[in-house]
C-alpha positions as a LaTeX table, in Angstrom:
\begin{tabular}{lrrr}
\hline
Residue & $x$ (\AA) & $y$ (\AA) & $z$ (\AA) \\
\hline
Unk1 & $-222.60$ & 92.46 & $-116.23$ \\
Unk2 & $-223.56$ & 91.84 & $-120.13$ \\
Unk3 & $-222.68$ & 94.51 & $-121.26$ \\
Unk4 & $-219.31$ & 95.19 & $-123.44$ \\
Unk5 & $-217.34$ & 97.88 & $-124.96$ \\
Unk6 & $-214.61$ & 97.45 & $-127.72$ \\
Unk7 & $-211.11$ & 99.04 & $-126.76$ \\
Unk8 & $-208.26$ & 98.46 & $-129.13$ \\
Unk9 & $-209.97$ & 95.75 & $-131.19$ \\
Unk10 & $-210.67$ & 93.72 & $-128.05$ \\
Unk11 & $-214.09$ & 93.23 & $-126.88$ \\
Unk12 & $-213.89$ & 94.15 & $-122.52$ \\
Unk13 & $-216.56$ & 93.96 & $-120.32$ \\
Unk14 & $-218.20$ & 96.90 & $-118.48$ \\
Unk15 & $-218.67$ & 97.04 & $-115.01$ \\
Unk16 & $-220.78$ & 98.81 & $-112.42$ \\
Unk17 & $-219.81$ & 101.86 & $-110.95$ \\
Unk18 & $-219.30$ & 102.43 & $-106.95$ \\
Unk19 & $-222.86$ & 104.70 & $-106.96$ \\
Unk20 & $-224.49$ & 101.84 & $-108.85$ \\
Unk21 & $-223.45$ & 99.71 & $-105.78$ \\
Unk22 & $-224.45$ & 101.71 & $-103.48$ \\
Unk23 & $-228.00$ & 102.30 & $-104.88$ \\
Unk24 & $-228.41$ & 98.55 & $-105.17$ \\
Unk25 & $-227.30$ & 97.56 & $-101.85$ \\
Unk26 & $-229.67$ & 100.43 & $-100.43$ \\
Unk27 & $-232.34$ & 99.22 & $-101.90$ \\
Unk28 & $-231.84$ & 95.99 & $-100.80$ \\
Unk29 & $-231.35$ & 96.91 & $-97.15$ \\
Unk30 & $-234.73$ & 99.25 & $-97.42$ \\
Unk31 & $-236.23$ & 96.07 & $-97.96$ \\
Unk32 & $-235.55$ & 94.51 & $-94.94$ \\
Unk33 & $-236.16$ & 97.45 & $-92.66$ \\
Unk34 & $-239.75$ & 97.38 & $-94.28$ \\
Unk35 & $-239.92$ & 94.27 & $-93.12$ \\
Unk36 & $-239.41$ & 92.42 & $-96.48$ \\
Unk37 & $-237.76$ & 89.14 & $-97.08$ \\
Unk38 & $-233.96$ & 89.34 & $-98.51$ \\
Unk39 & $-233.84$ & 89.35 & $-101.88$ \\
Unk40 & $-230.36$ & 87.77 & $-104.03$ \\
Unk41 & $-230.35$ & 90.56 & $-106.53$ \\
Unk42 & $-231.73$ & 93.76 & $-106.87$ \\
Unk43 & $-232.91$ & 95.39 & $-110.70$ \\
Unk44 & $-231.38$ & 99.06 & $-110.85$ \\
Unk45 & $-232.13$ & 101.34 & $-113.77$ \\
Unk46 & $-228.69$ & 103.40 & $-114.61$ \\
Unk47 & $-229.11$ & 107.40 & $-115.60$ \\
Unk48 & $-228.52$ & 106.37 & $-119.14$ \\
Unk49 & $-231.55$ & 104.02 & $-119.25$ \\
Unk50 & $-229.53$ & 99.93 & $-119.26$ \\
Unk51 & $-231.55$ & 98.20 & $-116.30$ \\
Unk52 & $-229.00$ & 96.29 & $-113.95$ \\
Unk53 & $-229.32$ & 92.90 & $-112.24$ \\
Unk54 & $-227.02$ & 93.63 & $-109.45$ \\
Unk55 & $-226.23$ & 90.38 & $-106.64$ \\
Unk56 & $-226.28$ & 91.54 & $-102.83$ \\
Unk57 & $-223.94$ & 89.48 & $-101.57$ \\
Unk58 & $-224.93$ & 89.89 & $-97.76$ \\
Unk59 & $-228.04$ & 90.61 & $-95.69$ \\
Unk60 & $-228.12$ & 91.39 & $-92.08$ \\
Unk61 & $-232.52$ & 92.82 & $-90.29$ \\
Unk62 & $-232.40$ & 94.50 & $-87.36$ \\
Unk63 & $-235.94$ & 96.08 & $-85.82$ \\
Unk64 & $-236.76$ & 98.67 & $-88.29$ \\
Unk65 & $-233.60$ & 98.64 & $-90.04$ \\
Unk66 & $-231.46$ & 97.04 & $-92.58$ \\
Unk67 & $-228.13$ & 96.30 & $-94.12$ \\
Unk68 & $-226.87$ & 94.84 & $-97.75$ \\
Unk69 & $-223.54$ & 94.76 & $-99.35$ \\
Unk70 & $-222.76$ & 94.49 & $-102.89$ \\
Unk71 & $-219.34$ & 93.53 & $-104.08$ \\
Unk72 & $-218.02$ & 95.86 & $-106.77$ \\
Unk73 & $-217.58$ & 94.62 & $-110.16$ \\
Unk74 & $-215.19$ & 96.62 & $-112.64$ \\
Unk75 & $-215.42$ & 94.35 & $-115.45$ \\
Unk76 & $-212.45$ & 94.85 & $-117.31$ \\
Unk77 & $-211.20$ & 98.10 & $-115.80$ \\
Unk78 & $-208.30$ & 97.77 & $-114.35$ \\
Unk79 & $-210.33$ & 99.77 & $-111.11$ \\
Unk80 & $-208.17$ & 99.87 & $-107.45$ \\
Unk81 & $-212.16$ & 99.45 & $-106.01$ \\
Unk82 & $-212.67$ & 95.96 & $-108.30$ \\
Unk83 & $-213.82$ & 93.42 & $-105.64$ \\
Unk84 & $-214.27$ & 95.77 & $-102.74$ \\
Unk85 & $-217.74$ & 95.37 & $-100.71$ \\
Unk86 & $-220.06$ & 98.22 & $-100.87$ \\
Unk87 & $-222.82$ & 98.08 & $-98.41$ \\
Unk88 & $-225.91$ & 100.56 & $-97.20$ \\
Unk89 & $-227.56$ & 100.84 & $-93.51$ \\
Unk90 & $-231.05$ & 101.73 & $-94.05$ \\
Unk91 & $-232.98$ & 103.08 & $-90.99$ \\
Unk92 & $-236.89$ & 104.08 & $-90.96$ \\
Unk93 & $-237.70$ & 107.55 & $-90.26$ \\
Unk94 & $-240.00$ & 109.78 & $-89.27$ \\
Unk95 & $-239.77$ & 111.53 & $-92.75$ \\
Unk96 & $-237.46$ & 112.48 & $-95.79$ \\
Unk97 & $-234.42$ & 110.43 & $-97.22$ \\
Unk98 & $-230.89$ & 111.82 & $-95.35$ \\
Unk99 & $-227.83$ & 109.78 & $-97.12$ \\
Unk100 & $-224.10$ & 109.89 & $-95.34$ \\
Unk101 & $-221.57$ & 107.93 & $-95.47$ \\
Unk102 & $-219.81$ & 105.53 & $-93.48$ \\
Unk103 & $-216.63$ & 103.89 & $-92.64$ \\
Unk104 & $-214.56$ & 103.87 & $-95.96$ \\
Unk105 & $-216.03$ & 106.80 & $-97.39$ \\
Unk106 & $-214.28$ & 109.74 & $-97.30$ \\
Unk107 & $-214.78$ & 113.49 & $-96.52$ \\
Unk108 & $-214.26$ & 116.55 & $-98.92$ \\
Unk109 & $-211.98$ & 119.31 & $-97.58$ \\
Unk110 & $-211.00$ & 121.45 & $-100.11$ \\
Unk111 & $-213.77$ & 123.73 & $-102.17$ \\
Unk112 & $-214.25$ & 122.81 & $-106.41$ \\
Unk113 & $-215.21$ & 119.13 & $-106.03$ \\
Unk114 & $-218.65$ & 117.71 & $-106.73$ \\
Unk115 & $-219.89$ & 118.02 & $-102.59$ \\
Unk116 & $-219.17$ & 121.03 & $-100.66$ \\
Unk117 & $-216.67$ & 121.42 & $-98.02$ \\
Unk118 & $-217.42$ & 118.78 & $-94.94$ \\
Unk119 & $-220.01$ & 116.77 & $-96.60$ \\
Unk120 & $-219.35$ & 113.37 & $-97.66$ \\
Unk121 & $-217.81$ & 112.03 & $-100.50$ \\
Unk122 & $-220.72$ & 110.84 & $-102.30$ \\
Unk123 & $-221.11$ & 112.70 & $-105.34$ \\
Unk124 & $-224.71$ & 114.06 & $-107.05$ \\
Unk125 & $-225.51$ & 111.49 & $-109.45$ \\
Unk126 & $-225.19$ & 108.54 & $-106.52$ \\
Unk127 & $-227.11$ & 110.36 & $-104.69$ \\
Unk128 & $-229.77$ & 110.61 & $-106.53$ \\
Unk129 & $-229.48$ & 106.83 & $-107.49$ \\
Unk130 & $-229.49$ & 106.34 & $-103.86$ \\
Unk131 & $-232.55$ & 108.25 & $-103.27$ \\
Unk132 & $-234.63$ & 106.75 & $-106.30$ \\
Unk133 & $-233.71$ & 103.23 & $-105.21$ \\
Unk134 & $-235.09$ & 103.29 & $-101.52$ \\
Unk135 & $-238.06$ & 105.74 & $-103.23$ \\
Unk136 & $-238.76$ & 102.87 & $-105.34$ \\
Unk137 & $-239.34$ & 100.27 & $-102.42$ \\
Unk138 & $-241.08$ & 102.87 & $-100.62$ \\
Unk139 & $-243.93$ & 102.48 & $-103.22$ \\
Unk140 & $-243.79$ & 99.09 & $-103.69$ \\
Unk141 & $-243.97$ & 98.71 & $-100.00$ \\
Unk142 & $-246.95$ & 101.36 & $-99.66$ \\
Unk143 & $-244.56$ & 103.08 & $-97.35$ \\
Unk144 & $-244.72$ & 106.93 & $-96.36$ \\
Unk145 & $-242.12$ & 107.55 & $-93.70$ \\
Unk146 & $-238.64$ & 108.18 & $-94.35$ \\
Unk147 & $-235.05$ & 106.65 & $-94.69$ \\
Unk148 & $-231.34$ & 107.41 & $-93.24$ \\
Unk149 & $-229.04$ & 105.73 & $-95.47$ \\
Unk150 & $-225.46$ & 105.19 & $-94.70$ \\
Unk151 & $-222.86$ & 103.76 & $-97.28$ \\
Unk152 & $-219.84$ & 102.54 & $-96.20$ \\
Unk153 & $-216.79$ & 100.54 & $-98.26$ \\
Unk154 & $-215.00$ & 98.25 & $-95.38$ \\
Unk155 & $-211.16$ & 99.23 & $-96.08$ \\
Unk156 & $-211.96$ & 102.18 & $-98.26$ \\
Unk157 & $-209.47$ & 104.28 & $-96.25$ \\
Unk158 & $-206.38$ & 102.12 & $-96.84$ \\
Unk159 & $-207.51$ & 101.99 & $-100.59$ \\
Unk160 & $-207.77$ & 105.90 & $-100.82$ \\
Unk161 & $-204.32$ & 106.48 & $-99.76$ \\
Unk162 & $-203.51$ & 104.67 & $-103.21$ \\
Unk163 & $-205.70$ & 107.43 & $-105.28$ \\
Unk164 & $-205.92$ & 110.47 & $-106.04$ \\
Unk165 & $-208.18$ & 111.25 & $-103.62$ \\
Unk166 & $-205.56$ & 113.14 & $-100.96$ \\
Unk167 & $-204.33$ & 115.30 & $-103.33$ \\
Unk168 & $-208.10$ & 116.37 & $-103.89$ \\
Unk169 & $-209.20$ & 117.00 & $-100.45$ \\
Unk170 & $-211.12$ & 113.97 & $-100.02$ \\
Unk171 & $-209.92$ & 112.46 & $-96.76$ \\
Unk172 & $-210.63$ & 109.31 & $-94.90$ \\
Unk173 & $-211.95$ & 106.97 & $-96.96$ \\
Unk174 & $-212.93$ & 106.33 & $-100.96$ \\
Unk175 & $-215.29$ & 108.62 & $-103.06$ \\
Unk176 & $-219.18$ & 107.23 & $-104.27$ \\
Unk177 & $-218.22$ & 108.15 & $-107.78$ \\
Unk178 & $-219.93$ & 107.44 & $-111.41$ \\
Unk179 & $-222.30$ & 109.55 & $-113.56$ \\
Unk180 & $-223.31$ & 106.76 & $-115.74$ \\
Unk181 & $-223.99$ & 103.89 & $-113.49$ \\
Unk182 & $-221.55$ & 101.85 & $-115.71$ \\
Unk183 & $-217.99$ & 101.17 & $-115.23$ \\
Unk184 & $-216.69$ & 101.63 & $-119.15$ \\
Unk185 & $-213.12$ & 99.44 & $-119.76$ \\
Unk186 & $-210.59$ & 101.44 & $-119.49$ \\
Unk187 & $-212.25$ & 105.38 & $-119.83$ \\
Unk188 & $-210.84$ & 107.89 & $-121.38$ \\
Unk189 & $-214.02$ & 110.19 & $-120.09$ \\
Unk190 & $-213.15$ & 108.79 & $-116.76$ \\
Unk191 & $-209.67$ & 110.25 & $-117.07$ \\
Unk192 & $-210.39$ & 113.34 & $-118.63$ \\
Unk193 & $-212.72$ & 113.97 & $-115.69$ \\
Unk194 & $-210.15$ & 113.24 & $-113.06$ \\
Unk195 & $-208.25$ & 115.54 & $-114.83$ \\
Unk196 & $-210.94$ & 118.04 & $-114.34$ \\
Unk197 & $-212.23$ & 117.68 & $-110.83$ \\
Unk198 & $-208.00$ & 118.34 & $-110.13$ \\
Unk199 & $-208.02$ & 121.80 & $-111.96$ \\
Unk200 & $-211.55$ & 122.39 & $-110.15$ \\
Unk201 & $-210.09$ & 121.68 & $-107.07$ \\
Unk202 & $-206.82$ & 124.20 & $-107.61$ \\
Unk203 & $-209.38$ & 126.84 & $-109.06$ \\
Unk204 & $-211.54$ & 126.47 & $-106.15$ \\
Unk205 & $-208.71$ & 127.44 & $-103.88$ \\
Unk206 & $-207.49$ & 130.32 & $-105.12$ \\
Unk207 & $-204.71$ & 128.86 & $-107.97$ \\
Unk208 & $-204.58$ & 130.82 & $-110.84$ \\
Unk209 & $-201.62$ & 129.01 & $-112.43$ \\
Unk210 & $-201.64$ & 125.06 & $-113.08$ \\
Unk211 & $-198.53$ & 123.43 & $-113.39$ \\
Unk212 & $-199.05$ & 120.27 & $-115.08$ \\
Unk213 & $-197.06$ & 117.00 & $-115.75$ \\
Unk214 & $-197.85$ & 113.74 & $-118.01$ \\
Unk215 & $-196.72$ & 111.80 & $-115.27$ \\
Unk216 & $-194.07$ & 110.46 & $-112.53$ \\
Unk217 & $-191.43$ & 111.35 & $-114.53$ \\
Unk218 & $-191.67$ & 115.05 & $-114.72$ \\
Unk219 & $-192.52$ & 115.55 & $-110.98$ \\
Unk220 & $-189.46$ & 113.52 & $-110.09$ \\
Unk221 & $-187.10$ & 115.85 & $-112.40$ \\
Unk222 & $-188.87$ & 118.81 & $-111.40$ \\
Unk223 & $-188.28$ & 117.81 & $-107.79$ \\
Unk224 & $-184.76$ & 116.53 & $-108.20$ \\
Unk225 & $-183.73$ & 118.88 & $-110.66$ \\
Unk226 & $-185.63$ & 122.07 & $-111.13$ \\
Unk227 & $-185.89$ & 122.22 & $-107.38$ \\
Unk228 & $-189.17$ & 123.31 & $-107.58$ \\
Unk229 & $-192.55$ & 121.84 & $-104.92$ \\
Unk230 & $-194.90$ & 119.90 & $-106.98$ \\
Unk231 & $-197.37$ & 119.10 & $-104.46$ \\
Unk232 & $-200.10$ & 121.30 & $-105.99$ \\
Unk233 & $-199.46$ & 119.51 & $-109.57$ \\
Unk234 & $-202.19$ & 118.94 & $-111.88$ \\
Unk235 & $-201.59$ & 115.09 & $-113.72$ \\
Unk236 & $-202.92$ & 115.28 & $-117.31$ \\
Unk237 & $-201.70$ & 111.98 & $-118.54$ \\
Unk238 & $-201.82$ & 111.93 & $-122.15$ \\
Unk239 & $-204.82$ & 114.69 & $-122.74$ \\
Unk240 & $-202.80$ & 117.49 & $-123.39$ \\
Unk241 & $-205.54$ & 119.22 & $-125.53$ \\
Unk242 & $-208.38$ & 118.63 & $-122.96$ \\
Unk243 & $-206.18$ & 120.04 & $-119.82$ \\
Unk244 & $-206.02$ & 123.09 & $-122.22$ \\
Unk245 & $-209.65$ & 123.33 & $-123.14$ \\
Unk246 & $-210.18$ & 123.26 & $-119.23$ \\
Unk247 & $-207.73$ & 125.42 & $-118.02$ \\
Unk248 & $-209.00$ & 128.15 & $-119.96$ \\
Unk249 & $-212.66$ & 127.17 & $-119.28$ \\
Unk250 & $-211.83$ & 127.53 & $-115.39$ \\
Unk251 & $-210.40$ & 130.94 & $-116.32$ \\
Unk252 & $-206.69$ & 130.06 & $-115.05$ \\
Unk253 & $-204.16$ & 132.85 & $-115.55$ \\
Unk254 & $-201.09$ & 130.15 & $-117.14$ \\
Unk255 & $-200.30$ & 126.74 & $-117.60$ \\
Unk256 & $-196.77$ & 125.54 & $-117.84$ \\
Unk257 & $-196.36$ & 121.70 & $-118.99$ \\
Unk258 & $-193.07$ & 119.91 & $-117.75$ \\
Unk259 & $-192.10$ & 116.82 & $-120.18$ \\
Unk260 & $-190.33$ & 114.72 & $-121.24$ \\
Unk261 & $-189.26$ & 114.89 & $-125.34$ \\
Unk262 & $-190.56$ & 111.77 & $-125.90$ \\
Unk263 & $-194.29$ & 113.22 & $-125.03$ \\
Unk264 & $-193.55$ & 116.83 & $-126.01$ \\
Unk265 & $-191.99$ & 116.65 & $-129.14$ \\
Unk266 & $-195.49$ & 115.08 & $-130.36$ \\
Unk267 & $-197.21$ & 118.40 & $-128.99$ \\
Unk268 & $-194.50$ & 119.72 & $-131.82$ \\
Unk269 & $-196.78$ & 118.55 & $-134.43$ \\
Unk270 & $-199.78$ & 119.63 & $-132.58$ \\
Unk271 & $-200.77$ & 116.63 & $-131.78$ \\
Unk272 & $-202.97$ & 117.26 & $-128.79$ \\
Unk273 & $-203.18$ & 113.40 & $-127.50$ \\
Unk274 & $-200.11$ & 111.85 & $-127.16$ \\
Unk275 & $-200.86$ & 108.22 & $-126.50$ \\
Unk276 & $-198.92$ & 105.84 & $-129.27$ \\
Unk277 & $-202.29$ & 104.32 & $-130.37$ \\
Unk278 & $-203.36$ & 107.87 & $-131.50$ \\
Unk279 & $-200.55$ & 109.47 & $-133.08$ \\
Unk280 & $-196.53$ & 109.13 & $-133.47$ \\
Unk281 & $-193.83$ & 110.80 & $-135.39$ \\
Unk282 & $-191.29$ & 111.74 & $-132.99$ \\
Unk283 & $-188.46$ & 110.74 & $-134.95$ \\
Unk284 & $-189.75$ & 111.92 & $-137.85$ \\
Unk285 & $-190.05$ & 115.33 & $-136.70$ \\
Unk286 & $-186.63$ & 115.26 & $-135.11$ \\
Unk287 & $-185.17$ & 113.29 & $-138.63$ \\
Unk288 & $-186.85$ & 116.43 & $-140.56$ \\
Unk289 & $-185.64$ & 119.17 & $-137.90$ \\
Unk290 & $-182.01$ & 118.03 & $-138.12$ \\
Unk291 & $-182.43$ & 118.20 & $-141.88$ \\
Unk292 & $-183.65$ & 121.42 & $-141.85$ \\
Unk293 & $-180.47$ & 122.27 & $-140.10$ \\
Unk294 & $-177.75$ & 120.72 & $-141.97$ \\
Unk295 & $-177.69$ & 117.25 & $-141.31$ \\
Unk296 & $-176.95$ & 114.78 & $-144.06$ \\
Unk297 & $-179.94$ & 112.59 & $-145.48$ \\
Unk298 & $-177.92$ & 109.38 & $-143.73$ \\
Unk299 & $-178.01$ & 111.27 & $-140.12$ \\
Unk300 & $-181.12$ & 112.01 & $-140.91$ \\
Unk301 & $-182.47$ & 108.42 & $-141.91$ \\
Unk302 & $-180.43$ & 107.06 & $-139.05$ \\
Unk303 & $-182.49$ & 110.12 & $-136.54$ \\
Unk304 & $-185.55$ & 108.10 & $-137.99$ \\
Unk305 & $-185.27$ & 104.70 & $-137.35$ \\
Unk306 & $-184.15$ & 105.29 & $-133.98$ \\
Unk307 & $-185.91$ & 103.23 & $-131.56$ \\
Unk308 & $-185.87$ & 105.79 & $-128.65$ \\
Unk309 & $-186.57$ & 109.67 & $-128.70$ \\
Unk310 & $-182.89$ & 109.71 & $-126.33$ \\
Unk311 & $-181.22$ & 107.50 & $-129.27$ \\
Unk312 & $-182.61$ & 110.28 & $-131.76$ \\
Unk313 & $-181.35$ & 113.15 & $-130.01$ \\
Unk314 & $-177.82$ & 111.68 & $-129.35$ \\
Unk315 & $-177.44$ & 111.45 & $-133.11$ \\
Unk316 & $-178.36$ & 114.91 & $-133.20$ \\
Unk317 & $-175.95$ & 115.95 & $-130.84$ \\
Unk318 & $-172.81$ & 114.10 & $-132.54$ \\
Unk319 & $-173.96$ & 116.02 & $-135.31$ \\
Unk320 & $-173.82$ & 119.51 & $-133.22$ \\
Unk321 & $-177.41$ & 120.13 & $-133.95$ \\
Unk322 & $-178.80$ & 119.75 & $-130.38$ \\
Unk323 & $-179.80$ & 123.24 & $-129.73$ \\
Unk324 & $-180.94$ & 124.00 & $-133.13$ \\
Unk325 & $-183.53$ & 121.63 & $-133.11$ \\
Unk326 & $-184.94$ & 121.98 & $-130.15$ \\
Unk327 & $-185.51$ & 125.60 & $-130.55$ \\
Unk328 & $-187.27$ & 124.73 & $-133.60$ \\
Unk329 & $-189.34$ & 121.77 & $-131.60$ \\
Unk330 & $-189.99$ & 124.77 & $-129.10$ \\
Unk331 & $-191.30$ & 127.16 & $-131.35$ \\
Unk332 & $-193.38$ & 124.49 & $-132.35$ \\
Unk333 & $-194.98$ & 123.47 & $-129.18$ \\
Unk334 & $-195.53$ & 127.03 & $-128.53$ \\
Unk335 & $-197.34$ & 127.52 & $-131.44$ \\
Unk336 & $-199.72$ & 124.68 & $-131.35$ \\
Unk337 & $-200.23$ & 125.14 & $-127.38$ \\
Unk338 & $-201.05$ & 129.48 & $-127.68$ \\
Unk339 & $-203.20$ & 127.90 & $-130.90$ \\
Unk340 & $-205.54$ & 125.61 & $-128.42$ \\
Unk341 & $-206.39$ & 128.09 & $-126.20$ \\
Unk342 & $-206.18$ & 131.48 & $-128.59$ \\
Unk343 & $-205.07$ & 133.44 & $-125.72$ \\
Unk344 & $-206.94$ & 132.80 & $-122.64$ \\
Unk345 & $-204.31$ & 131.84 & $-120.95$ \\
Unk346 & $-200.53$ & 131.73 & $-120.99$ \\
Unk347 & $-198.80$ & 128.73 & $-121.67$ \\
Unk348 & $-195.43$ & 127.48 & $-121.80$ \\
Unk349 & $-193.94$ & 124.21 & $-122.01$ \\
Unk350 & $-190.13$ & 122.80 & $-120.59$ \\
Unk351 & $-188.51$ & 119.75 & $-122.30$ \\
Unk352 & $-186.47$ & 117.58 & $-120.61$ \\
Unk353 & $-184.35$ & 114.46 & $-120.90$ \\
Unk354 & $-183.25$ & 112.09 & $-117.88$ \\
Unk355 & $-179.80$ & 111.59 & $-119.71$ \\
Unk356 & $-179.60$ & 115.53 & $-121.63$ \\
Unk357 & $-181.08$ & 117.14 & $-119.09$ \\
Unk358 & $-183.37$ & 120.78 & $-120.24$ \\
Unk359 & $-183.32$ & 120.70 & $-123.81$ \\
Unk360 & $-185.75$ & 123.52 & $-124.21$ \\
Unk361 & $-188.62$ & 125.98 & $-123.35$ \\
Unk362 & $-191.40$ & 126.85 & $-125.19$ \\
Unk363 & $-193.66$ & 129.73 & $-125.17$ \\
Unk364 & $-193.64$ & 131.62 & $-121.91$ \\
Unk365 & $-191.81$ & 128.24 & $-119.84$ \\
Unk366 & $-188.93$ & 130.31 & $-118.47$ \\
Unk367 & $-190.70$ & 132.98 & $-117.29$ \\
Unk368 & $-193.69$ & 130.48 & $-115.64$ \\
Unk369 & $-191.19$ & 128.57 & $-114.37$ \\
Unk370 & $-189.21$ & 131.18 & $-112.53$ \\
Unk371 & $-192.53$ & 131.91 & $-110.76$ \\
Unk372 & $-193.09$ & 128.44 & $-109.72$ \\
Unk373 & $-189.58$ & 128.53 & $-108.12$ \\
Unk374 & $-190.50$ & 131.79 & $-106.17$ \\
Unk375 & $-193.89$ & 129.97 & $-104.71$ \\
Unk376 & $-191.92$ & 126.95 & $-103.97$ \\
Unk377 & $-189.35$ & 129.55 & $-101.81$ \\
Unk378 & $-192.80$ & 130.85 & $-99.90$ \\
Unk379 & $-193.60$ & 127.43 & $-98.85$ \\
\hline
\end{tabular}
């Protein structure tokens, strides 16, 4: 792969995605089944236009059929699939192109994903990369019959359990995934998306209220400590913003965010991403806040330079201003979060520490999470 992308000042190389692999080491294997001589790389021209030199990295003829593999290439991403073979079994047919998928791909069961309930996990755009690929050597082989195509990703299944592909109904093996045909360094749009397919998939089965989490750390406290089942979670990482944009998109009834300070207090200040390399000011907030309430300009330069969002708030709390400020940071969050979505849904957000515990709730948090208690109860 020649292609490039700079992330972070850094120049990282892109990478092909699993559909792109798949289309390539069909076409490959329709080859042979015509009858063709095995070919060491295949050219494969990606939905946004960048032609692909793509190495098959085994060949196997059989009497009518054939099979190729392609080993994945992630470039730069840090991608669980980097280095895994993707292969194709191409049979002649009678007529029409039928694609399914094989040992290491998995199967959807749950409604809101890309492929309907019981069909394999190979979603629209590979398919159709699959299709134009062995429609390609069907022309250049003056060939009129038809293909069956099966993809499969030898150890796919043992690699799913590490994604999020249980959690999304896909079960038994890896998805065909990519609507690019590239494999961009460390997406953001491949994030967001996940995020997406995981509020799809709740929508799809009847959830009209996401409970979302930045991460590990909120599931494990609201497990631990809220007591409440988190097994129908929606992950947002740091897209705050977008998971609100979607949820009211998909026409959910309520989102309530558990986090920790450290992320939410940036939501404070309405900032909607809270990765560092976009946007900070935790401690200034809270340095400003405790001022606001009292505090001397020394507590409050010393709130400041804290290193930690826990050092900050222990100042605070020496100074008995604890409460105070996080009602203010929860007013806050409220505000920016009913702002995003300008009513379509409810939100509410809950604020937690590992060492202080709940330090707040904004918006309509109690009451959201009072009902996620009473579903957990049901379960």
């Amino acid at each position: 792969m020649t292609l490039y992308a700079i992330k972070e000042g850094k120049k990282l190389r892109c990478g092909y995605t699993t559909g792109s692999c798949a289309a390539a080491a069909a076409k490959a294997a329709a080859l042979l089944a015509l009858g063709q001589d095995a070919v060491p790389a295949v050219q494969l021209q990606t939905p946004r236009g960048e032609v692909l030199t793509i190495d098959i990295v085994s060949c196997q003829r059989f009497p009518r059929q054939g099979r190729c593999a392609v080993r994945k290439d992630a470039g730069d991403d840090p991608d669980i699939t980097d280095g895994v073979q993707v292969a194709a079994h191409v049979s002649l047919t009678s007529g029409g192109i039928v694609i399914a998928g094989g040992p290491g791909i998995g199967r959807v069961t749950k409604p809101g994903l890309s492929c309907p309930v019981g069909e394999w996990a190979i979603n629209p755009v590979p398919r159709q990369m699959i299709r134009t690929a062995v429609e390609d050597i069907a022309r250049q082989c003056g060939y009129t019959g038809g293909f069956a195509v099966t993809i499969s990703i030898p150890g796919g299944e043992e690699l799913a359990r590490k994604t999020f592909n249980p959690r999304l109904g896909i079960e038994g093996g890896l998805s065909v995934l990519g609507t690019t045909g590239i494999v961009e360094p460390m997406s953001e749009r491949a994030l967001v998306e996940t995020i997406h397919r995981e509020m799809d998939s709740r929508r799809a089965a009847g959830e009209k209220h996401i409970l979302a989490f930045f991460g590990n750390y909120g599931v494990d406290f609201s497990r631990d400590v809220l007591q409440i089942d988190t097994e129908k979670r929606v992950t947002i990482s740091n897209y705050v913003g977008e998971s609100l944009d979607y949820g009211a998109y998909c026409g959910f009834s309520d989102l309530l965010l558990i986090g920790h300070a450290g992320k939410l207090i940036k939501v404070a200040q309405g900032i909607m991403n809270t990765h560092s390399r976009y946007a900070d000011g935790r401690t200034s907030f809270l340095a400003l806040a405790a001022m606001l309430h009292g505090a001397s300009p020394a507590v409050g330069q010393a709130v400041y330079d804290s290193v930690t969002t826990d050092e900050a708030l222990r100042i605070i709390q020496d100074e008995g201003l604890l409460e105070p400020v996080m009602a203010l940071a929860c007013r806050k969050i409220a505000y920016y979060m009913e702002q995003r979505v300008h009513g379509a849904l409810r939100t509410g957000a809950l604020l937690f520490s590992n060492v202080y515990g709940v330090l707040g709730y904004a918006g309509a948090a109690e009451e959201l999470l009072t009902l996620h208690r009473q579903r957990s109860e049901l379960l």
